[in-house]
N, C-alpha and C positions, 0 to 999 in steps of 0.2 A: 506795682508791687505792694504787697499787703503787709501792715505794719503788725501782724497778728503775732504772737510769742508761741513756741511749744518749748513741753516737755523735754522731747525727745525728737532729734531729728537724724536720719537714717539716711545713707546714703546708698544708692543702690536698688533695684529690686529682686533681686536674686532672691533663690531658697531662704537663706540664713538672716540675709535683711527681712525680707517681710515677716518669716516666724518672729524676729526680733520687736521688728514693728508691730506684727499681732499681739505679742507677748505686753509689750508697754502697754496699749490702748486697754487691754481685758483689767489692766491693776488701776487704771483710772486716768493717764497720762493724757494729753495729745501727744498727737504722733503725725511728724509731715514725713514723708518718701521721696528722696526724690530719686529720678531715673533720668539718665540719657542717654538710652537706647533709643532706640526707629522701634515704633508701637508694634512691628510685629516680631521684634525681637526682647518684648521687656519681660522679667520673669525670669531671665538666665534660665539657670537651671532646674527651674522652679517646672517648666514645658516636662521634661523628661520623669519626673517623680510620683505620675501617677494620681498625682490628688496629696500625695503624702506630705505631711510637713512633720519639720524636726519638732521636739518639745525637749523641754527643759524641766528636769524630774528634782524632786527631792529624799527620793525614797520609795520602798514598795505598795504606801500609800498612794501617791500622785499617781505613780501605774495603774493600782485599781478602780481610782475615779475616771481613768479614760480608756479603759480595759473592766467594764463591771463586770464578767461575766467570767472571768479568771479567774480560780480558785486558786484560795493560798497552795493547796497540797499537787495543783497542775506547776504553781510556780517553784515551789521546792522539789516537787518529783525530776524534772525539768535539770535544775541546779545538779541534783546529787546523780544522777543520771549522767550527765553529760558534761558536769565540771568536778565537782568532788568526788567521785571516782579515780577521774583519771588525778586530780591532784596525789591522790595518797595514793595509788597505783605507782607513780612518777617518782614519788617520795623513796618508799620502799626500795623500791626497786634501783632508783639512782644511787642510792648510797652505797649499797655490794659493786656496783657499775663503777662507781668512782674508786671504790677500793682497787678494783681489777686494771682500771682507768682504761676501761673499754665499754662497749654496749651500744644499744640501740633500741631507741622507746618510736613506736608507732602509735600516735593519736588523730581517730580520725572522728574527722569535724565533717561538715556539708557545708553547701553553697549558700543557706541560707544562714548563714554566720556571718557572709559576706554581700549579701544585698537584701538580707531581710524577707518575712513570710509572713502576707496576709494571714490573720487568723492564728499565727504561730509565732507572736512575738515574744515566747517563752522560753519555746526552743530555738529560735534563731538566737536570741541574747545568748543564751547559753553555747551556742556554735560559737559564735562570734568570740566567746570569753573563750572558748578552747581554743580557741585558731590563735590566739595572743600569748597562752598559756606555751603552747606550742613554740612558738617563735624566743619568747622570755627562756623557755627552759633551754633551746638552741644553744642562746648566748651564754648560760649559766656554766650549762656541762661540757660544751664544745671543748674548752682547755684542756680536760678530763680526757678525751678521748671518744666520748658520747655521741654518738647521732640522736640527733630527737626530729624526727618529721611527722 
């Protein structure tokens, strides 16, 4: 056994370990893994994701450094299109709804909200934020007498 120190040590190889793992080594760290799976089982779920791995943003900057080719106005078109609409649509419209303490708001989202789209990680986030919006406003208005699906 080696008497060597790290950083950072990880237990696991799954998806979320290893981006974890990757994530420490890029800012300067050692980084040990360790796994005990059977070698053609290591990676968890890492096998199923395409190539993909998770990242850890801090903003619409870190997007753009791993996304160069996204324009701000695809990123905001994106938003106000497919979330800020329906927010103030929902808004509006909830409040006469709750007055009545009745109604029914239809917000439709896609699939790519829910498992993500090469090339279209502008519009999938934005699915993805409706599809929560959806569910959040469920809980809000339901007492109301409101459907929201």
């Amino acid at each position: 056994m080696s008497n060597q120190t790290y950083d950072v040590v990880v237990i696991g190889g799954g998806n979320a370990a290893l981006c974890a793992a990757l994530s420490a080594r890029e800012k300067g760290a050692s980084v040990l893994v360790l796994e005990r799976a059977p070698e053609e089982k290591r990676g968890g779920n890492s096998a199923f994701t395409g190539g993909g791995f998770r990242m850890v943003h801090h903003g619409a900057e870190d997007i753009k450094k791993a996304v160069p080719d996204l324009s701000d106005d695809e990123i905001a078109r994106a938003l106000d299109v497919n979330l800020l609409a329906p927010v103030l649509l929902a808004r509006s419209c909830g409040a006469s709804m709750v007055a009545r303490r009745s109604g029914h708001i239809v917000l439709v989202a896609s699939t790519a909200g829910q498992r993500g789209e090469a090339l279209h990680a502008h519009y999938a986030a934005s699915k993805g934020a409706l599809i929560s919006l959806t569910k959040s406003l469920s809980s809000e208005l339901s007492p109301h007498g409101i459907r929201v699906n």
